[in-house]
N, C-alpha and C positions, 0 to 999 in steps of 0.2 A: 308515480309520475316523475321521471327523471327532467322532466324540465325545470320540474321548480328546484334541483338542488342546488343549495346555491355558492356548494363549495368550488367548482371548475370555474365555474364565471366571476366570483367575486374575486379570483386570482389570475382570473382575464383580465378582468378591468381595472385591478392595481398596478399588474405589471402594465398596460397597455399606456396608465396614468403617469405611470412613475418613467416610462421611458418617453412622451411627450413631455413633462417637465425638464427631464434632462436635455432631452436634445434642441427643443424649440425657444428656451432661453438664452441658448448660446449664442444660434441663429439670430436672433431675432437682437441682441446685444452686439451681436457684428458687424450689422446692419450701420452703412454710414448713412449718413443722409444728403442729396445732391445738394440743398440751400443751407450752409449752414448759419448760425445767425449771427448778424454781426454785432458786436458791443454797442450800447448807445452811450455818446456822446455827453460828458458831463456840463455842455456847453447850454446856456439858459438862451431862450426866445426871449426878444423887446418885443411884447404886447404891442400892438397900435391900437389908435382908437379907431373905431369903426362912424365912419359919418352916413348918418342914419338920414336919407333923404325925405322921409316924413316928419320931420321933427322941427 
């Protein structure tokens, strides 16, 4: 049964593997992004107290 050999295919599916690692890391590390993020602010918030009309 030549199907089950599994020397052609197991050397399909490395080179097939080894050439999407190669090429779709690059891609995909080129990749800018439209939002990029911006630094926060080391500036602290004044808490207020919240007036709690049930109380």
């Amino acid at each position: 049964m030549p199907q089950l050999n599994p020397a052609p295919w197991f050397a399909i599916l490395l080179f097939s593997w080894l050439t999407f690692l190669t090429i779709i890391p690059t891609k995909v590390l080129n990749h800018i992004s439209p939002n990029e993020p911006t630094p926060l602010t080391t500036e602290k918030h004044k808490a207020q107290p919240w007036d709690w009309p049930w109380q």
